[in-house]
VMD Tcl script that builds the backbone (N, CA, C; Angstrom):
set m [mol new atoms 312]
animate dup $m
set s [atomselect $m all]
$s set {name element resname resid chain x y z} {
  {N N UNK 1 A 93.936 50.024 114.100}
  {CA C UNK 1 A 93.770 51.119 113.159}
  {C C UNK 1 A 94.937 51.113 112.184}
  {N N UNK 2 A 94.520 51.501 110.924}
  {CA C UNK 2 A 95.580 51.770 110.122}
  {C C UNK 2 A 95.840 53.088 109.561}
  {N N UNK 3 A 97.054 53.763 108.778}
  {CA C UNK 3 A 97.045 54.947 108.099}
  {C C UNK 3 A 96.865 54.494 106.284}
  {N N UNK 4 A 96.160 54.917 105.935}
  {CA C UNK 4 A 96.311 54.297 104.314}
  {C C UNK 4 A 96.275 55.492 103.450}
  {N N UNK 5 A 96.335 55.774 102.264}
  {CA C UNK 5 A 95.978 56.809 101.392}
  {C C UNK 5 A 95.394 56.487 100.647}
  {N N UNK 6 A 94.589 57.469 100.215}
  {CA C UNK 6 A 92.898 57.454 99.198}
  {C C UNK 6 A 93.809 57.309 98.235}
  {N N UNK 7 A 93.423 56.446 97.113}
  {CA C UNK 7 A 93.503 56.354 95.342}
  {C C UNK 7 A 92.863 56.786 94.890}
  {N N UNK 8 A 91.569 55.987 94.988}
  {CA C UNK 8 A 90.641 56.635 93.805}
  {C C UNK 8 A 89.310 55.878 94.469}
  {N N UNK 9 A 87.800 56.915 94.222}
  {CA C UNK 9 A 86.425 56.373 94.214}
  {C C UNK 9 A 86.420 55.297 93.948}
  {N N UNK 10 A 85.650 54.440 94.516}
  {CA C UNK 10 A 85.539 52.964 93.834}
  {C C UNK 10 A 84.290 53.159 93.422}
  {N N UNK 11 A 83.089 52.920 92.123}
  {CA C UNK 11 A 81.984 53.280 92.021}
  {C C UNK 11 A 81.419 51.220 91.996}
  {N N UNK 12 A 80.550 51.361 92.432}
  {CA C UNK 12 A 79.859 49.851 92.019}
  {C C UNK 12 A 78.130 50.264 92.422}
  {N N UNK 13 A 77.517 50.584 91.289}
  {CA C UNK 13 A 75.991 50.666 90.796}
  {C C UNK 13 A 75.073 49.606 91.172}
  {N N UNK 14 A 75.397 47.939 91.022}
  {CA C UNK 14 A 75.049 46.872 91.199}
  {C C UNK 14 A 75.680 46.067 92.822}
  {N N UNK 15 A 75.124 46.364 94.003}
  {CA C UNK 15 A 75.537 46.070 95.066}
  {C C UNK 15 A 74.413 45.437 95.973}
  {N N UNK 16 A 74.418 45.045 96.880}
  {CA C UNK 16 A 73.251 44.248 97.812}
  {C C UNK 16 A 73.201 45.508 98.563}
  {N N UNK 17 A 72.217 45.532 98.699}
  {CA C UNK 17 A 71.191 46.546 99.413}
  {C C UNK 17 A 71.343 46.905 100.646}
  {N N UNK 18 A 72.252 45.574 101.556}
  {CA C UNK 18 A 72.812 46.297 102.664}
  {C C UNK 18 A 74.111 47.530 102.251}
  {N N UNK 19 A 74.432 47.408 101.364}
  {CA C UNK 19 A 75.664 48.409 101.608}
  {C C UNK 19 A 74.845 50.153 101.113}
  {N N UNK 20 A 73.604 50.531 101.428}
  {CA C UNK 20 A 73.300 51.550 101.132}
  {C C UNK 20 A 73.910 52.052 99.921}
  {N N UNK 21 A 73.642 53.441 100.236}
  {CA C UNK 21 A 74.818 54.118 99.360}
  {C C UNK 21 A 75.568 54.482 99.975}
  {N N UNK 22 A 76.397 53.877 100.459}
  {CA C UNK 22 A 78.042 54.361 101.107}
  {C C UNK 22 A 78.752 54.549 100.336}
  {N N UNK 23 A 79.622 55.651 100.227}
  {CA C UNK 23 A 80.866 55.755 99.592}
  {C C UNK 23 A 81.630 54.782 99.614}
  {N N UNK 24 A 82.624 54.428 98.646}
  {CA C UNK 24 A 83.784 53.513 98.748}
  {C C UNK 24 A 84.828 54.485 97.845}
  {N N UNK 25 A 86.231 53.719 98.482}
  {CA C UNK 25 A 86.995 54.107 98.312}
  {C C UNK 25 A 88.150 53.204 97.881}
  {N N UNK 26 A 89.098 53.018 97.124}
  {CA C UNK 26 A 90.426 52.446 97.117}
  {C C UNK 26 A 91.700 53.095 98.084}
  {N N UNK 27 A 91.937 52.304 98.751}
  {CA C UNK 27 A 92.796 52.764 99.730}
  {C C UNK 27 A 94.371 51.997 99.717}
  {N N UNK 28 A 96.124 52.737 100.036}
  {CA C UNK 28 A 96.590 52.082 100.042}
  {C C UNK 28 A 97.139 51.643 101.095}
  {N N UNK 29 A 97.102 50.487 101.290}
  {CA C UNK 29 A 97.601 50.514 102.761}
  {C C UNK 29 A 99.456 49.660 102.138}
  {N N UNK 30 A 100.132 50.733 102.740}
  {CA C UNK 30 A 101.678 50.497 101.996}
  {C C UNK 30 A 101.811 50.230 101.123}
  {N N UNK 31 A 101.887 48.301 100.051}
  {CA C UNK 31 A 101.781 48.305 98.617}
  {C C UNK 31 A 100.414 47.629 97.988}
  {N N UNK 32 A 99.700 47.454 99.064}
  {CA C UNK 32 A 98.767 46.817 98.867}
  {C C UNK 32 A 97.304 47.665 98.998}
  {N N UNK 33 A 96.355 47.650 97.985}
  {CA C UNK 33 A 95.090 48.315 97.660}
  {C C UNK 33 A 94.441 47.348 98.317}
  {N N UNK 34 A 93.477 48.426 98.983}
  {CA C UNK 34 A 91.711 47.731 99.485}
  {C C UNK 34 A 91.125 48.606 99.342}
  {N N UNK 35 A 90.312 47.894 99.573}
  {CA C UNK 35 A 88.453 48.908 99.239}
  {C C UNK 35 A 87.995 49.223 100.808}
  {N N UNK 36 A 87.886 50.311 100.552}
  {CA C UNK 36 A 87.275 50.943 102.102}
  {C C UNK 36 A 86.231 51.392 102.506}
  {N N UNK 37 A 85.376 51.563 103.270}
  {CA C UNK 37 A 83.587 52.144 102.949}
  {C C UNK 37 A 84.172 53.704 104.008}
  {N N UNK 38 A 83.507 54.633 102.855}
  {CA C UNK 38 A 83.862 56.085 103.937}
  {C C UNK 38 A 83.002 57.065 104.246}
  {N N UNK 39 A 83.171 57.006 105.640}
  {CA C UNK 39 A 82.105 57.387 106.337}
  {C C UNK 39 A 82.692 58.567 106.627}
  {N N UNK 40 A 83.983 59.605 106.313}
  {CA C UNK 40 A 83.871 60.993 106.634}
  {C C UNK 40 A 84.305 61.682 105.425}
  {N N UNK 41 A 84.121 61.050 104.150}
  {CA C UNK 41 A 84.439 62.230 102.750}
  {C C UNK 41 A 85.460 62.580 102.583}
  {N N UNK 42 A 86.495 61.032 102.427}
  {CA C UNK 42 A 87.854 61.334 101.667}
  {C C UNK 42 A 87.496 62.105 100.490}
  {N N UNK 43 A 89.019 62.365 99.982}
  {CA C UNK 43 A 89.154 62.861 98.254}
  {C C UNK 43 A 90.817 61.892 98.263}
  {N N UNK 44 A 90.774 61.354 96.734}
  {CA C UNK 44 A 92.091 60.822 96.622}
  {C C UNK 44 A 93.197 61.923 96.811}
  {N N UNK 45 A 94.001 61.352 97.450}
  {CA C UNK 45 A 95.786 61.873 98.545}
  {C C UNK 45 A 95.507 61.868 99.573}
  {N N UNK 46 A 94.468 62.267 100.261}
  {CA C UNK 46 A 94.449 62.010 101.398}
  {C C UNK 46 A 94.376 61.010 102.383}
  {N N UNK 47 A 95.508 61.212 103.473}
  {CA C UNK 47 A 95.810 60.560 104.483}
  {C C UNK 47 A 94.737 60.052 105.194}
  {N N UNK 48 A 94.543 58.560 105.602}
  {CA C UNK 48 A 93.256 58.480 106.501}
  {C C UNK 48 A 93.171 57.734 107.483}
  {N N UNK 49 A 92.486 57.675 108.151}
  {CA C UNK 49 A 92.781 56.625 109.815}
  {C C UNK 49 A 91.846 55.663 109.191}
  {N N UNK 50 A 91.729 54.417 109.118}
  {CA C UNK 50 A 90.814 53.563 108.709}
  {C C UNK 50 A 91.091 51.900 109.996}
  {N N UNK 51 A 89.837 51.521 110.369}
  {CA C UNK 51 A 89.512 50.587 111.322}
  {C C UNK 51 A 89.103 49.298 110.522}
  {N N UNK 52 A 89.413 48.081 111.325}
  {CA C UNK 52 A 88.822 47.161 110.607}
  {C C UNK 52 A 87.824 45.984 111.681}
  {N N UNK 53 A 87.855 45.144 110.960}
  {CA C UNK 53 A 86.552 43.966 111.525}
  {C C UNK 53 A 85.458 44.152 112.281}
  {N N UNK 54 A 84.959 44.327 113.115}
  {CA C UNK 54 A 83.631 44.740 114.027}
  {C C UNK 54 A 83.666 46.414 114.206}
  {N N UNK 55 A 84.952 47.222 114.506}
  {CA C UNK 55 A 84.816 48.469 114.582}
  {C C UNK 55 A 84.578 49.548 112.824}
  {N N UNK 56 A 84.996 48.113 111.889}
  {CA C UNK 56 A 84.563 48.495 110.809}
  {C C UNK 56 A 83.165 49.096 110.273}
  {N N UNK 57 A 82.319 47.827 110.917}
  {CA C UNK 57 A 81.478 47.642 110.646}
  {C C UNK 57 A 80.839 48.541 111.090}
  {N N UNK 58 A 80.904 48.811 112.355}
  {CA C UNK 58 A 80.054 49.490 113.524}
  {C C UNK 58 A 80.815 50.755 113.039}
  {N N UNK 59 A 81.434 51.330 112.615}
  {CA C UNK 59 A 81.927 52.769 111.922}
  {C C UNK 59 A 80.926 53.399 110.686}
  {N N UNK 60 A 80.826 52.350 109.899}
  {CA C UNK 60 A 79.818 52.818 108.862}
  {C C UNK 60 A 78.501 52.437 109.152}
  {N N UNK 61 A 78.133 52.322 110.256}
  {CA C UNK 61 A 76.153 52.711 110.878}
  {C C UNK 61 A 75.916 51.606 111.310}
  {N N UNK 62 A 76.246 50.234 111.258}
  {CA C UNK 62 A 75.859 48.885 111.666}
  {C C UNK 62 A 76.676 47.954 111.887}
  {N N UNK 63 A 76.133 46.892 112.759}
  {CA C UNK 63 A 77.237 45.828 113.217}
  {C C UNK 63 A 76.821 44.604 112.221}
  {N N UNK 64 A 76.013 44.842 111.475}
  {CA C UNK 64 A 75.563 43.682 110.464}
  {C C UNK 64 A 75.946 44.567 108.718}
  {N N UNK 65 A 76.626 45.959 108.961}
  {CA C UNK 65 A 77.136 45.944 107.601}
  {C C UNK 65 A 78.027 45.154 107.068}
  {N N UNK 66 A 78.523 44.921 105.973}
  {CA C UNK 66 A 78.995 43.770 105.665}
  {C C UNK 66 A 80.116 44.630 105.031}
  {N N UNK 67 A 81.179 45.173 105.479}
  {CA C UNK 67 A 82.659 46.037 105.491}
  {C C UNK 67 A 83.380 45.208 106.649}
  {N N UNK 68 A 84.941 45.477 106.085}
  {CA C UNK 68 A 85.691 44.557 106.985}
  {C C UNK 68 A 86.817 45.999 106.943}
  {N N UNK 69 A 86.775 47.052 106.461}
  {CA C UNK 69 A 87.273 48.141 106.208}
  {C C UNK 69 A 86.513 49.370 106.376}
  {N N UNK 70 A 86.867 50.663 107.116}
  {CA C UNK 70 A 86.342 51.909 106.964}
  {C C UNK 70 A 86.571 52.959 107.568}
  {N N UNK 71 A 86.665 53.866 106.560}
  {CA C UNK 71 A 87.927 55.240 106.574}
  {C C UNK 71 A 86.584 55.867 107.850}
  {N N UNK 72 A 87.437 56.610 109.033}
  {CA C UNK 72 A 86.899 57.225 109.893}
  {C C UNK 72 A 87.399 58.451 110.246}
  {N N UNK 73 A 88.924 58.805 110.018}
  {CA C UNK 73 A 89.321 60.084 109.791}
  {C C UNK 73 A 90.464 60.210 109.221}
  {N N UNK 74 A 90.313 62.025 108.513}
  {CA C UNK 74 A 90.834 62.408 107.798}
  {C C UNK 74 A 92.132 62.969 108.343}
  {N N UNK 75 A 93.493 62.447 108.322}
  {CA C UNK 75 A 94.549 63.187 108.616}
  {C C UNK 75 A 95.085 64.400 108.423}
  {N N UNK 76 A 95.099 65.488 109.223}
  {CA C UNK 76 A 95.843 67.001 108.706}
  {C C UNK 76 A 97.043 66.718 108.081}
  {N N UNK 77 A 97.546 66.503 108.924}
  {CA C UNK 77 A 98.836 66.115 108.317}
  {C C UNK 77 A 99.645 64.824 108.415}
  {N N UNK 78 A 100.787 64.649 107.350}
  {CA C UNK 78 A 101.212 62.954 107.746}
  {C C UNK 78 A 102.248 63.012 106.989}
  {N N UNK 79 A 103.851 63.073 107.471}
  {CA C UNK 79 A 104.997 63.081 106.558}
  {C C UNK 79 A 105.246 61.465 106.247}
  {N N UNK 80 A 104.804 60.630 105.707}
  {CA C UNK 80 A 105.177 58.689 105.591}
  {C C UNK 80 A 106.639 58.482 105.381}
  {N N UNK 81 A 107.600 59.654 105.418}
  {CA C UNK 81 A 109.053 59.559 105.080}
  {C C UNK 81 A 109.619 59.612 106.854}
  {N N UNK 82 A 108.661 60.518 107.176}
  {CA C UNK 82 A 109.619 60.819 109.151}
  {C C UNK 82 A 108.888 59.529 109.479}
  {N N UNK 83 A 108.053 59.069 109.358}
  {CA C UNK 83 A 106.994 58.131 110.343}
  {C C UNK 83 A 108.170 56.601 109.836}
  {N N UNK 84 A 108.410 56.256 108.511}
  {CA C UNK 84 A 109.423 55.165 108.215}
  {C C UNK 84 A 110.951 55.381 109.058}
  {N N UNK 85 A 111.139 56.721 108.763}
  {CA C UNK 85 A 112.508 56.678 109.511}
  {C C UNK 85 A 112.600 56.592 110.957}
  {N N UNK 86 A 111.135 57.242 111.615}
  {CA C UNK 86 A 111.237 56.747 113.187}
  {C C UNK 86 A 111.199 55.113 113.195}
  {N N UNK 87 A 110.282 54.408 112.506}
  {CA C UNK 87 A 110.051 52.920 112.932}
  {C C UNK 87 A 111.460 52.197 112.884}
  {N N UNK 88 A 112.394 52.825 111.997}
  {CA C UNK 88 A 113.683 52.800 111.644}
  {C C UNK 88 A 114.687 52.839 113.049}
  {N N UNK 89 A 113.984 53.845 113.971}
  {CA C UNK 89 A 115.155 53.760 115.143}
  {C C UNK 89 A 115.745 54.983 114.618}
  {N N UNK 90 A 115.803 55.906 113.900}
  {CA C UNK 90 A 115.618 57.200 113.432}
  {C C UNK 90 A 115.400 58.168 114.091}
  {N N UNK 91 A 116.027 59.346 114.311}
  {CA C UNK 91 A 115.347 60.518 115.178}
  {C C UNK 91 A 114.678 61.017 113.995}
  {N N UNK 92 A 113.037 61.633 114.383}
  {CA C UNK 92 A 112.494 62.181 113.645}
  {C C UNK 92 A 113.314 63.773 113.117}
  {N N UNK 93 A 114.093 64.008 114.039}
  {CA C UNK 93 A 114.276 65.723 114.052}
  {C C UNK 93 A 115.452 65.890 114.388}
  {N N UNK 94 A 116.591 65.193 114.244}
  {CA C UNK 94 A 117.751 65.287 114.168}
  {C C UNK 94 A 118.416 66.559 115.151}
  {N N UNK 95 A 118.979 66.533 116.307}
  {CA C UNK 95 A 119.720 68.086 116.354}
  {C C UNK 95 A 120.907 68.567 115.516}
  {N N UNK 96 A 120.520 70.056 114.930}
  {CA C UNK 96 A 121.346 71.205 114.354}
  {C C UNK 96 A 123.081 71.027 114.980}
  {N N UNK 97 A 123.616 70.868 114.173}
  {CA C UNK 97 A 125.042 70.584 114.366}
  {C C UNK 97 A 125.301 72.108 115.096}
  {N N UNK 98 A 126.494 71.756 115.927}
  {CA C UNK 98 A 126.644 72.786 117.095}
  {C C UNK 98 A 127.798 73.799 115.969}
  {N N UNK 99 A 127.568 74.445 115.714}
  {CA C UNK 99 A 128.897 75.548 115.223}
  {C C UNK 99 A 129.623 76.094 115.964}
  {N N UNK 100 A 130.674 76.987 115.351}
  {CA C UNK 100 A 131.530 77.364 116.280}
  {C C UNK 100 A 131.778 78.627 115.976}
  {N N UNK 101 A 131.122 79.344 115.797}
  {CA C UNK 101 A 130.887 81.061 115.398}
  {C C UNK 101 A 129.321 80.926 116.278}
  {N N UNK 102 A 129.684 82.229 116.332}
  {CA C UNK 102 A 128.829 83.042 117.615}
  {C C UNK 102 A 129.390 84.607 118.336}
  {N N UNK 103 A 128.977 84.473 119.269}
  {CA C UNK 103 A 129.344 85.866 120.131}
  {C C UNK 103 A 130.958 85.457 120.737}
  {N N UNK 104 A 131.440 86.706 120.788}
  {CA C UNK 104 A 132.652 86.309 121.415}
  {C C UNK 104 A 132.752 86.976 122.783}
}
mol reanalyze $m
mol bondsrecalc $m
mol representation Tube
mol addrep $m
C-alpha cells in the first residue's frame, strides 16, 4: 500500500471499454505523479491509501481490469512532515522541557 495525494481528475473520453467509467485520478506518490483508478471519491488534497498490481485490480471490481493503481481510502488525517521525521529516527512528539517553576 501506498499514501499518495490527489492532484487533479484525470479526464480521458476515448478509453477501451474495459475501464468503464471509473474515475481517475493523478496521484502523488512523493515526487513522482501516477494515474490512479478511484474507487472511493477522492477530491484533489486529499490524502489516500492506494494499492497496487492484482489488489489493484481486484479493488476497482475485477481481476482482469487493466489498473496497476487504485485509490481505496480516504485518509482523515495525515501530517507528511511528523510521518518524514519519524522515518528519520525522530520522535513524533517530542517531551515538553521540564521547568523549574511550579508549586513550592
Amino acid at each position: 500500500m501506498l499514501i499518495c495525494k490527489v492532484v487533479k481528475p484525470l479526464v480521458s473520453t476515448n478509453r477501451i471499454a474495459d475501464f468503464q467509467h471509473k474515475h481517475l485520478q493523478v496521484v502523488l506518490d512523493g515526487s513522482t505523479q501516477k494515474v490512479a483508478v478511484d474507487a472511493v471519491g477522492a477530491i484533489p488534497g486529499d490524502w489516500v491509501i492506494c494499492v497496487g498490481s492484482s489488489a489493484a485490480r481486484e479493488a476497482a471490481g475485477s481481476k482482469s481490469y487493466p489498473s496497476d493503481l487504485t485509490i481505496v481510502g480516504i485518509i482523515d488525517h495525515w501530517d507528511p512532515d511528523a510521518a518524514k521525521e519519524m522515518a528519520a529516527g525522530k520522535p513524533a512528539n517530542p517531551a515538553a522541557p521540564s521547568g523549574s517553576g511550579g508549586a513550592n
